[in-house]
Residue, then its C-alpha position, 0 to 999 in steps of 0.5 A: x842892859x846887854x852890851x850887844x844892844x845899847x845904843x844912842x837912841x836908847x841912851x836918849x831915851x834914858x836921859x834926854x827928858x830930865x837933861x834938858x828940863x835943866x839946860x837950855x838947848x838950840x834948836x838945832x839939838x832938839x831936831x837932832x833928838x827927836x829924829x834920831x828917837x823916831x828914827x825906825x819906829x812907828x812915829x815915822x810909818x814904814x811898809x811891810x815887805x814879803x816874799x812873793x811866794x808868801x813865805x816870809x813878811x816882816x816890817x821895815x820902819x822908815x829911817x829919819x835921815x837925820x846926819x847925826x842918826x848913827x842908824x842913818x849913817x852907812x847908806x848916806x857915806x857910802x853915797x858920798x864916798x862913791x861920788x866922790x871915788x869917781x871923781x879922784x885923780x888917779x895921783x899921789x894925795x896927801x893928808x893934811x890936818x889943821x888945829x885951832x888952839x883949844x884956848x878958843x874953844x870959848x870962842x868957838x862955843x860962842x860963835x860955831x857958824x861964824x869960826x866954822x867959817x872962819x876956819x875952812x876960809x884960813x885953811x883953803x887961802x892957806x893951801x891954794x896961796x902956798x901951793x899955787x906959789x912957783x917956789x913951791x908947787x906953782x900949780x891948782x891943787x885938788x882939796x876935800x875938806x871936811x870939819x871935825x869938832x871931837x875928841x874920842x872921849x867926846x870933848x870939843x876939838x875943832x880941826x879940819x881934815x883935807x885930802x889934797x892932791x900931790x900936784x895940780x894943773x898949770x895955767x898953762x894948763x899942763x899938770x904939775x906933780x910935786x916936786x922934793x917928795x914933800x907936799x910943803x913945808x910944815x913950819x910955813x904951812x902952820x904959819x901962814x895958818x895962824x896968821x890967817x887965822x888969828x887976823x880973820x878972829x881980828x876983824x871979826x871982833x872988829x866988824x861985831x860978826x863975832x861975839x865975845x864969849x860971856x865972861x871975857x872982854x874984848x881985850x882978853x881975846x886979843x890977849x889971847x890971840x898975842x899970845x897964840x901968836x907966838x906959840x906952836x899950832x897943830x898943824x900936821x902933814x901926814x905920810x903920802x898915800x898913792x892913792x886918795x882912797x884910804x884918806x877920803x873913807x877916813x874923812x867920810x867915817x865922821x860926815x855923818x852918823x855924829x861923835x860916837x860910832x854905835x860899836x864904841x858903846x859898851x854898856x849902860x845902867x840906867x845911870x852911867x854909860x860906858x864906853x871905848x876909846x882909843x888913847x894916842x901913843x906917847x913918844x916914838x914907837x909907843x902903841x895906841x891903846x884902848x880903854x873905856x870911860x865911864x860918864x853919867x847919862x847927864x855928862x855923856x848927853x852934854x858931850x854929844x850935843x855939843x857936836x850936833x850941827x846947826x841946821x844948814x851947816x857944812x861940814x865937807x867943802x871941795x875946792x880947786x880941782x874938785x870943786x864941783x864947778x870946775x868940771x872942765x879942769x879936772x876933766x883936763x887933768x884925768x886926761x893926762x893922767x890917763x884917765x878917762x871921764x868921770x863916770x857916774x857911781x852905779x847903784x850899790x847894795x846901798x840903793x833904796x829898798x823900795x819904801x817910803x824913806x827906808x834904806x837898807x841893803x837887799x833882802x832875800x827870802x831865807x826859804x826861796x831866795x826870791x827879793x822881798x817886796x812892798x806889800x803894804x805901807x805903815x802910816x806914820x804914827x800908826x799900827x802896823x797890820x798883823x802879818x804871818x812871821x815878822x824879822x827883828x829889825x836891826x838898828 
């Protein structure tokens, strides 16, 4: 299979049927599935769009939306990232990542809604109780946050980045910008983290809202929380940005469109799939290298599924000054820093096509240059009419 064509759709094509007559799967993933193989075909129905003076028609299918669609993906980000582009104080952000030990990946696996929750709750207690304390910031900060579950090679790696602000408003209501050239200190960051954290998994057991994962015991799992207790967590606080653009196009990369972007895939035999990822530079100074890992169809299907979320779940919460409650606030603090209010994004070139769920950039007419428009509708399912010239569509 050519290198330049192969992607998720054709990949579940290959292996979905014979992987889940072996394993038992969520319900969640067999939507996720069959979305993504519908998705631009003529199981969802389309229209046919024209040149108005006749010169070109082609056939567009409608797009199944679904957020682990990579052929989805671009138009739903690009929407979010222009909402929330609107909406950024015009200040210094930082970027902040928080880690849960991969020793409760089993926990995790076992109860995804419930750690998922967990999670954002330790991480928005941790960075609103330390920024609004006065020895550090004193003040309500800004915080998008978004979950990511992967690794590059697809392995579960459950961690929270957040864009937060580099100040806040007083309850005076004045803005206050942060103070030693530094967002707060890392040390006591990761250790009121954990100890959130590791106290929400206690009373979770204790309560029975969180299960304990087959083939461990209650007390193993407390076990192992005294023993994470007393180690290092992977909590980072990268290099300040002027701006929270470039940290929040990184957060949107990964809301949408699932674990493994469609240029990463490299190839496919019928058998094993091929594709790239980026290994992390070792040490000071090292350089990040790319290589590639070789996975059965089975292998690779068991990695992607892990990371389908639940029907209904968040992943990207805004809290503090752009929680989208407190308009009034963020209004205040774009006043002094000389910012006007907040204007609503204008249509882009990701604005709808004009037919039945489809979305994709403007077409012109290669001969006239005139705007293609609807002509006729494909019902779902159905044949498309015969029309004069047809465009491949690109997925």
């Amino acid at each position: 299979m050519r290198a330049d064509k192969i992607t998720l759709q054709q990949l579940l094509r290959m292996g979905y049927t014979a992987y889940a007559c072996k394993h038992r799967l969520p319900d969640s993933v067999c939507r996720a599935v069959w979305a993504i193989l519908a998705c631009r075909t003529a199981m969802l129905g389309g229209h046919v769009q024209a040149c108005p003076d006749g010169h070109v028609e082609r056939i567009w299918y409608n797009s199944c939306r679904h957020r682990t669609c990579p052929q989805c993906a671009w138009v739903q980000i690009e929407r979010w990232l222009a909402k929330q582009k609107a909406r950024l104080l015009a200040c210094e952000h930082d970027h902040v990542i928080f880690t849960i030990p991969h020793e409760l990946n089993d926990l995790w696996l076992a109860n995804v809604a419930v750690m998922t929750q967990l999670l954002f709750a330790s991480v928005h207690d941790t960075l609103c109780e330390l920024l609004g304390d006065p020895k550090y910031l004193g003040a309500r900060p800004g915080i998008i946050a978004t979950l990511h579950t992967w690794t590059q090679t697809l392995l579960l790696h459950p961690h929270l980045h957040c864009l937060v602000t580099g100040g806040g408003l007083h309850e005076a209501g004045q803005w206050v910008a942060v103070r030693n050239g530094f967002l707060l200190p890392m040390r006591v960051v990761m250790a009121l983290f954990r100890g959130k954290l590791r106290a929400a998994i206690r009373q979770g057991l204790m309560q029975g809202t969180l299960q304990v994962p087959a083939g461990q015991s209650r007390q193993q799992v407390e076990n192992l929380l005294n023993k994470l207790g007393r180690q290092k967590w992977n909590v980072h606080i990268r290099e300040r940005y002027p701006h929270g653009q470039g940290v929040l196009i990184y957060l949107a990369r990964y809301l949408r469109g699932g674990p493994i972007a469609p240029q990463r895939l490299v190839s496919c035999d019928g058998q094993q799939v091929v594709f790239w990822y980026t290994e992390r530079a070792k040490g000071p100074g090292g350089q990040a290298k790319q290589r590639t890992m070789r996975l059965s169809i089975e292998q690779f299907i068991g990695r992607w599924r892990i990371h389908v979320p639940a029907v209904g779940a968040v992943r990207v919460r805004c809290w503090g000054l752009y929680a989208h409650n407190q308009g009034d606030e963020l209004a205040v603090c774009r006043s002094h820093l000389g910012q006007g209010p907040v204007e609503a994004p204008k249509a882009g070139d990701w604005q709808r096509d004009g037919g039945q769920g489809a979305e994709e950039p403007v077409e012109c007419c290669p001969v006239c240059g005139q705007r293609l428009v609807c002509v006729a509708l494909v019902p779902r399912a159905g044949a498309p009419p015969p029309i004069q010239a047809v465009w491949e569509q690109v997925a």
